[in-house]
C-alpha positions as CSV (number, residue, x, y, z in Angstrom):
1,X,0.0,0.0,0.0
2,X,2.6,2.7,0.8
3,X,4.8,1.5,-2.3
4,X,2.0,2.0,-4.4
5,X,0.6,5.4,-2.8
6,X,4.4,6.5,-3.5
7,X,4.1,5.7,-7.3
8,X,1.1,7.1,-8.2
9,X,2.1,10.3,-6.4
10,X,5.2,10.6,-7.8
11,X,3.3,10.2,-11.6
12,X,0.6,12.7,-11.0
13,X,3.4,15.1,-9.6
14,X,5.5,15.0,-12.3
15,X,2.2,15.3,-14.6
16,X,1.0,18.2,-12.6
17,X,4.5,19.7,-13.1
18,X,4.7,19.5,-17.0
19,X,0.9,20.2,-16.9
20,X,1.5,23.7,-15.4
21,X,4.5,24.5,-16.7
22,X,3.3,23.9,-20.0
23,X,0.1,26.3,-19.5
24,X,2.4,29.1,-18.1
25,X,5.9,29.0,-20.5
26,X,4.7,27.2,-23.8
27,X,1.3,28.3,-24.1
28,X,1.6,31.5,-22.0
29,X,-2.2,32.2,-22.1
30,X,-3.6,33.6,-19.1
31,X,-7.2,33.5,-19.7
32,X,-9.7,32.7,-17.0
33,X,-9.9,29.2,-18.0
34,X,-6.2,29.1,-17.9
35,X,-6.2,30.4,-14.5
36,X,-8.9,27.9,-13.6
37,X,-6.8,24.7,-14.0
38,X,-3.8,26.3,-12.7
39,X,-5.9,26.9,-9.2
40,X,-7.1,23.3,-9.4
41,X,-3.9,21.5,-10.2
42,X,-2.2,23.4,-7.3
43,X,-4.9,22.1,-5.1
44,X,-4.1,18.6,-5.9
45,X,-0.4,19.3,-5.9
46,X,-1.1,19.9,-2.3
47,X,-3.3,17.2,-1.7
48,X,-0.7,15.2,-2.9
49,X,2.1,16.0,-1.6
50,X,0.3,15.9,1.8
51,X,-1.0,12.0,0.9
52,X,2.2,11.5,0.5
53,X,4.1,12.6,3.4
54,X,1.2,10.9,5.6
55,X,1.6,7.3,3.7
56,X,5.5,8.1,4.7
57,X,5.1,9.3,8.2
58,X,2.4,5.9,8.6
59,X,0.1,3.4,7.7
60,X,-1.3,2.5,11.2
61,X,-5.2,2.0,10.9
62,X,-5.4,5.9,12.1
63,X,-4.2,7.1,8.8
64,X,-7.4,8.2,7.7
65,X,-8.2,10.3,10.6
66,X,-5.3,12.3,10.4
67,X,-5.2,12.7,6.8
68,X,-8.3,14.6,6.6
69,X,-6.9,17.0,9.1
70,X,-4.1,17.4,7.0
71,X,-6.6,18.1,4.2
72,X,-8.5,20.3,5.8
73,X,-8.9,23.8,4.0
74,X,-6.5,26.3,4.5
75,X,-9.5,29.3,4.8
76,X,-12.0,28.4,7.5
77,X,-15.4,28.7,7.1
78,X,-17.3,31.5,7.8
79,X,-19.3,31.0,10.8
80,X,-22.6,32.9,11.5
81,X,-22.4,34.2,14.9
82,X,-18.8,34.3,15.2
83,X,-17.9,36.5,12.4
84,X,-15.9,39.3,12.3
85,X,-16.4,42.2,9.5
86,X,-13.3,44.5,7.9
87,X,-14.2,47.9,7.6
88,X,-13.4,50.1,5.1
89,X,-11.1,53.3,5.1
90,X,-9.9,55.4,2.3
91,X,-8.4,53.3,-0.1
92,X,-5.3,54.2,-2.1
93,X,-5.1,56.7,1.2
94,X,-3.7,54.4,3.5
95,X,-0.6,56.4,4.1
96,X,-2.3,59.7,4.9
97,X,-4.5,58.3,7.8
98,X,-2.5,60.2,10.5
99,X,-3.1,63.6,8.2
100,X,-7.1,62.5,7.6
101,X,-7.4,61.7,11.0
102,X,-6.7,65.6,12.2
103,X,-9.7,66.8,9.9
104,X,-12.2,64.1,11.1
105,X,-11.1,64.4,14.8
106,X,-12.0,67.9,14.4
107,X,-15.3,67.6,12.5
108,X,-16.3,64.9,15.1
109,X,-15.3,67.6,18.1
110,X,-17.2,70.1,16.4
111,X,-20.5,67.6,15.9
112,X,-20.5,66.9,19.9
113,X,-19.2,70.0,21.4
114,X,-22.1,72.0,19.0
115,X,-25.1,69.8,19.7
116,X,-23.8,69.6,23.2
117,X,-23.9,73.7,22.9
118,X,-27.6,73.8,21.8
119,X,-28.8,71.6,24.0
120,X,-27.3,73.7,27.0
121,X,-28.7,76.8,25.4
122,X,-32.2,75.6,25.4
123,X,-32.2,74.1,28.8
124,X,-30.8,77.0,30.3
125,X,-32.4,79.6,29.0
126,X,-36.2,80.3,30.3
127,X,-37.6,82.2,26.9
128,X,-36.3,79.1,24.6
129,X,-38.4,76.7,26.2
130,X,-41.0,76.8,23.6
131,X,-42.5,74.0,21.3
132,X,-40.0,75.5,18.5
133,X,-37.0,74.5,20.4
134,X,-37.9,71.8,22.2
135,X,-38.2,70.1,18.4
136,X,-34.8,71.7,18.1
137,X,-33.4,70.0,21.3
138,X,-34.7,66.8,19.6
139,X,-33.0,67.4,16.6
140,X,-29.2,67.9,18.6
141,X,-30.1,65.2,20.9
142,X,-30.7,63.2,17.7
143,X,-27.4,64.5,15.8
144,X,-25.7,63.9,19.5
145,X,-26.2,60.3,19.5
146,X,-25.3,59.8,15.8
147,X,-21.8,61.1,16.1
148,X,-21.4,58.9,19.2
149,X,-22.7,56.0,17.3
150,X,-20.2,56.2,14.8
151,X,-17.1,58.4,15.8
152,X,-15.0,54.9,17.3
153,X,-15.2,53.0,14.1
154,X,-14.1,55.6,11.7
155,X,-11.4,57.0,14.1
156,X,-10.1,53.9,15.1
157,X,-9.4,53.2,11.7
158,X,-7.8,56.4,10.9
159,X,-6.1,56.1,14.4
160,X,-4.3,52.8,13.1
161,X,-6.3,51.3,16.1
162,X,-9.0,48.3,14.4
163,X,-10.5,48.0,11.2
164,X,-12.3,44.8,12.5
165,X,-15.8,45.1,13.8
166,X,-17.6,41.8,15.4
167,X,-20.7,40.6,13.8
168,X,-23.0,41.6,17.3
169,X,-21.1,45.0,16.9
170,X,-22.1,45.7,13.7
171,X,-25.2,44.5,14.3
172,X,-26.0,47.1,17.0
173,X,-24.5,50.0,14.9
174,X,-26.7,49.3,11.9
175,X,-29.6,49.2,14.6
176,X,-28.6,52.9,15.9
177,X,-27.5,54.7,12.6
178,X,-30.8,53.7,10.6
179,X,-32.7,54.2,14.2
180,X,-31.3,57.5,14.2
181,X,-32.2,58.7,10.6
182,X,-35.3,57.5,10.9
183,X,-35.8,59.4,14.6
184,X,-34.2,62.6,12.6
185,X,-36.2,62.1,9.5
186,X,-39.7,62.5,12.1
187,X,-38.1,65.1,13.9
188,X,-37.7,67.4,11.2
189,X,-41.7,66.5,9.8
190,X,-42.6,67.3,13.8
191,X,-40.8,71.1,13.1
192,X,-42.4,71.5,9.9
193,X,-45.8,70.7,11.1
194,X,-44.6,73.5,14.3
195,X,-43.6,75.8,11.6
196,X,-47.2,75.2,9.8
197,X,-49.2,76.0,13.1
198,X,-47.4,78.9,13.9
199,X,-47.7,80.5,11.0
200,X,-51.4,79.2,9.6
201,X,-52.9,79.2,12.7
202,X,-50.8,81.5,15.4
203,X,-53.5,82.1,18.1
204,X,-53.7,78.7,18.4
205,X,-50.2,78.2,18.5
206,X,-49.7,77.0,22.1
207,X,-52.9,75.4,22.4
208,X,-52.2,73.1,20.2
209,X,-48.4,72.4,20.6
210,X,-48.7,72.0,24.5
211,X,-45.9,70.0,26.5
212,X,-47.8,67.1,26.8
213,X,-48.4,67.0,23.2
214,X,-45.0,67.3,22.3
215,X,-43.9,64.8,24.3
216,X,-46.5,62.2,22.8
217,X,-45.1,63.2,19.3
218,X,-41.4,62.6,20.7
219,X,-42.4,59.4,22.2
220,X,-43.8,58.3,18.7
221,X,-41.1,58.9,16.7
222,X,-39.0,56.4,18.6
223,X,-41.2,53.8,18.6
224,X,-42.0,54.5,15.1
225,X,-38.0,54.6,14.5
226,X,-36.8,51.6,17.0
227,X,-39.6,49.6,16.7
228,X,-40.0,49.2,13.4
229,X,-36.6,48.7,12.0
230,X,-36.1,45.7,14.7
231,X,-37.5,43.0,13.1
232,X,-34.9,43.0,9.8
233,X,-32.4,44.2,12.0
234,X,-32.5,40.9,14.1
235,X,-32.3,38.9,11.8
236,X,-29.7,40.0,10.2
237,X,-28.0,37.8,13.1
238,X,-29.3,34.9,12.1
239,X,-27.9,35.2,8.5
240,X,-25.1,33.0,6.7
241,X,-22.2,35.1,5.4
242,X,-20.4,33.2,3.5
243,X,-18.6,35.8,0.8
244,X,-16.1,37.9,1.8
245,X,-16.4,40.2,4.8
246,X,-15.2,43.8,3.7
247,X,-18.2,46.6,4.3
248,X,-18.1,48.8,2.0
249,X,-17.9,52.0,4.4
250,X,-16.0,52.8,7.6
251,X,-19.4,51.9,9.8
252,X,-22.2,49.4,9.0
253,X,-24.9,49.7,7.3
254,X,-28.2,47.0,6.6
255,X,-28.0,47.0,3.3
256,X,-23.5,46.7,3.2
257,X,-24.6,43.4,5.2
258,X,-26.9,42.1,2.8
259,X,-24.5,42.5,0.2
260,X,-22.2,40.0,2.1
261,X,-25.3,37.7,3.4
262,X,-25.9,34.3,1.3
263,X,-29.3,33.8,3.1
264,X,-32.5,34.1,2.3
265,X,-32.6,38.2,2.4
266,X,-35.8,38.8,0.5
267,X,-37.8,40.0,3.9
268,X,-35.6,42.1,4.8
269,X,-34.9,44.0,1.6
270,X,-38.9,44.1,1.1
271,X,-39.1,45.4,4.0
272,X,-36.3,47.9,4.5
273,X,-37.9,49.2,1.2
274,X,-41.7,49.3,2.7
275,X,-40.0,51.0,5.7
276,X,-38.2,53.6,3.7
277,X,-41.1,54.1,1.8
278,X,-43.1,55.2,4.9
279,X,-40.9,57.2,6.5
280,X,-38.3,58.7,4.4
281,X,-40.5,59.6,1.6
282,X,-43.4,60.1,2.9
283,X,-41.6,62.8,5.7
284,X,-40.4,64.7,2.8
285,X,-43.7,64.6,0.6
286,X,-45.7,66.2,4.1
287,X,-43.2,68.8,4.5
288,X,-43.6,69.4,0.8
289,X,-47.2,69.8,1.4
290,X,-46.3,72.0,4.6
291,X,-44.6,74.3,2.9
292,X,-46.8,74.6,0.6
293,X,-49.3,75.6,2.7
294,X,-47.1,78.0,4.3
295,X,-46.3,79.9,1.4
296,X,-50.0,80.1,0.2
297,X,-50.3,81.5,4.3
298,X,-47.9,83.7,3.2
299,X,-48.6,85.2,-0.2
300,X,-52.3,85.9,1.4
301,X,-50.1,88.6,3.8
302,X,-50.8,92.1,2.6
303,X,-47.2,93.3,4.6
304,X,-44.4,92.7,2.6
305,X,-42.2,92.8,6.0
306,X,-43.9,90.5,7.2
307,X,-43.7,88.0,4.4
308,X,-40.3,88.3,4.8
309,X,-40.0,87.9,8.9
310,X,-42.0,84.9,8.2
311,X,-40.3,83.6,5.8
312,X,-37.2,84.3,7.9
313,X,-38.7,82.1,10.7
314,X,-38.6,78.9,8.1
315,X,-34.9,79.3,6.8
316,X,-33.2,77.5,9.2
317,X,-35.6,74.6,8.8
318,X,-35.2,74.3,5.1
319,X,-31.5,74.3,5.7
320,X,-32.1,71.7,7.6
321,X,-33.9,69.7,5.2
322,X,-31.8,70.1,2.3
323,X,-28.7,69.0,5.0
324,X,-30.2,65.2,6.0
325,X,-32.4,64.1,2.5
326,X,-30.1,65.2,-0.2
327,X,-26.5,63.3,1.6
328,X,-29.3,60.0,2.1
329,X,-30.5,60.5,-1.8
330,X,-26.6,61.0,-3.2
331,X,-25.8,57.8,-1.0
332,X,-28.9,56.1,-2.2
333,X,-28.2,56.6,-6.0
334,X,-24.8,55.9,-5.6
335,X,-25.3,52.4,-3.8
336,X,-27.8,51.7,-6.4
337,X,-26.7,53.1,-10.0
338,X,-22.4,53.8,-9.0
339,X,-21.4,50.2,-9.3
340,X,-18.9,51.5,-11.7
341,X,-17.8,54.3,-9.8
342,X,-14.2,54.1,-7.3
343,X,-14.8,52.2,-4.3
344,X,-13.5,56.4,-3.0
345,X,-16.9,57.7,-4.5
346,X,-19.0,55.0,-2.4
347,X,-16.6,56.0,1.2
348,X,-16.5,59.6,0.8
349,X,-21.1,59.8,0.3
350,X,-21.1,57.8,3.0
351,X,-19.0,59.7,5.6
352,X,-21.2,62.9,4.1
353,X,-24.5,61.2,4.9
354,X,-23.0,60.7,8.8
355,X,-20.9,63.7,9.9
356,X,-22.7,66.1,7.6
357,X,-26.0,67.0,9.1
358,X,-25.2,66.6,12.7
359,X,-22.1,69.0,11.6
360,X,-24.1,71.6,10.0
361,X,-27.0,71.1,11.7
362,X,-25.8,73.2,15.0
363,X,-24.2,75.7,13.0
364,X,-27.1,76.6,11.0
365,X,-29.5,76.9,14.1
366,X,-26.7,79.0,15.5
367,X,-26.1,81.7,12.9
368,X,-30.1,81.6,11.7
369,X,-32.3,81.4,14.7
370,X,-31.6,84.7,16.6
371,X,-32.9,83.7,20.2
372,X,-29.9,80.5,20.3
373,X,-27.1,83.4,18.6
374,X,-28.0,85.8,21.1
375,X,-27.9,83.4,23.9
376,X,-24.5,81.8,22.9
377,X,-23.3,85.9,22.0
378,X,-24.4,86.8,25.8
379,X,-23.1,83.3,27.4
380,X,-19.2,84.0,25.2
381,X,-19.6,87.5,26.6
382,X,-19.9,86.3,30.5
383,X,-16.8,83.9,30.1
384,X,-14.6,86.9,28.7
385,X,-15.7,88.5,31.3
């Protein structure tokens, strides 16, 4: 038995050998095909080469245990629960991570120290604690948490520190970053509707947008937000990945995972796409419609200054607007039409769609909304003092 398991390894070898030799010197065609059988013969050069030592090494009745663990593949297989993700960076840009880091550290300062400014504004000053701002407070709370969901897995790549992210990790961040849009999405609908009473119906005003009633809108667009999205979301753990596991952006995202998933995924993109549908676009079609019927409210003023100071009320808001749905549509057409485009393209939309509205967000309230820039003016002016 060993005699012959030496023979007929040392003919396939040497066939192997010429084999190979003669697809990369004689024919020297590289095709796909070519490269095909060259991946397969090196697989059973290896198989036999490790046959053959174990046929060497013994032919005790044990040999057939130990050679399938010498056989075993050198790549293990992906495990469901246990898996670990590689996140993305910059690529081509690894060598200027410590320069990139300096920027994004300072945008990520600016996102938490400047919702963490508005916030303080509001609670501490009596004359902002009106329905107005109270959706505003949501709104920074809102931005608050998303830079916190997000700021340790694109620093710690740019930092040098991980680019590995555990399945239950990812998992969890998906939960909060597509929570959190979703919770910012109803906030901003909740100030446009504010914006519409105040304006269409002002004596009414705080009768209608009492404390209690703000809190019950508050309270409903979490559930609606965390609720909701739980049911793909959990199963995502559940799910077989099986192709390779590099996201596509320096966080996670539900439908990066799907990508990877070999699963059944058909609930969850059906329903991510039902959920989208109801929130996303049907926030932005009301506060289409409510701003609509603010400008009709508005046209019907016979004072042309005050068309513009109402106006001037709605500014910020639109800003505001324009900040969080067109950096989710750009990421949206790019993750569905920009197959083609650099892997740079797909990283940079994405980083715009986190950091940019919780960036801005605090700036624009700042320098628009004259009760917050008076208060942070007179609060500067205390600590020079």
């Amino acid at each position: 038995m060993k005699e012959l398991a030496n023979v007929v390894a040392v003919i396939l070898l040497k066939e192997l050998e010429h084999q190979t030799e003669y697809v990369f010197v004689k024919k020297n065609k590289r095709t796909p095909y070519g490269y095909f059988q060259i991946v397969v013969r090196l697989v059973l050069y290896e198989k036999i080469i490790r046959m053959k030592a174990l046929y060497q090494m013994d032919t005790s009745a044990d040999s057939l245990e130990k050679y399938s663990k010498l056989s075993m593949p050198a790549f293990p297989a992906y495990d469901t629960n246990s898996s670990t993700f590689l996140l993305t960076g910059f690529p081509g840009l690894e060598q200027e991570y410590p320069w990139l880091s300096i920027p994004f550290s300072c945008m990520y300062a600016m996102v938490l120290s400047g919702n963490c400014l508005v916030l303080h504004v509001i609670r501490t000053e009596p004359s902002l604690h009106q329905p107005m701002f109270y959706f505003l407070a949501m709104l920074a709370l809102t931005d608050l948490c998303m830079g916190l969901s997000t700021v340790h897995t694109v620093l710690g790549i740019l930092w040098g520190l991980s680019q590995e992210v555990s399945l239950d990790a990812c998992i969890a961040q998906t939960y909060f970053i597509h929570g959190l849009s979703l919770t910012e999405s109803g906030v901003l609908l909740a100030m446009a509707f504010g914006r519409f009473t105040a304006i269409c119906n002002p004596l009414r005003y705080t009768s209608i947008l009492t404390s209690a009633r703000i809190t019950n809108i508050g309270l409903g667009i979490l559930v609606r937000s965390f609720v909701f999205i739980m049911a793909p979301i959990i199963r995502l753990k559940f799910f077989h990945y099986c192709h390779s596991h590099i996201l596509s952006h320096s966080f996670c995202l539900h439908q990066d995972l799907l990508r990877l998933a070999c699963s059944d995924i058909r609930f969850n993109s059906f329903y991510a796409l039902a959920l989208v549908i109801c929130t996303l676009l049907f926030d932005s079609m009301l506060i289409i419609v409510s701003y609509i019927l603010i400008l009709h409210s508005v046209l019907a003023i016979a004072s042309r200054e005050e068309r513009q100071k109402s106006l001037q009320t709605c500014v910020s808001h639109i800003c505001a607007v324009m900040v969080f749905y067109i950096p989710i549509i750009g990421l949206t057409m790019v993750h569905r039409f920009g197959t083609h485009l650099s892997p740079m393209v797909h990283v940079l939309m994405g980083n715009i769609y986190i950091i940019f509205p919780p960036l801005m967000n605090p700036i624009i309230y700042s320098v628009k909304t004259q009760q917050i820039r008076g208060r942070i003016q007179k609060w500067f002016s205390m600590k020079k003092k």
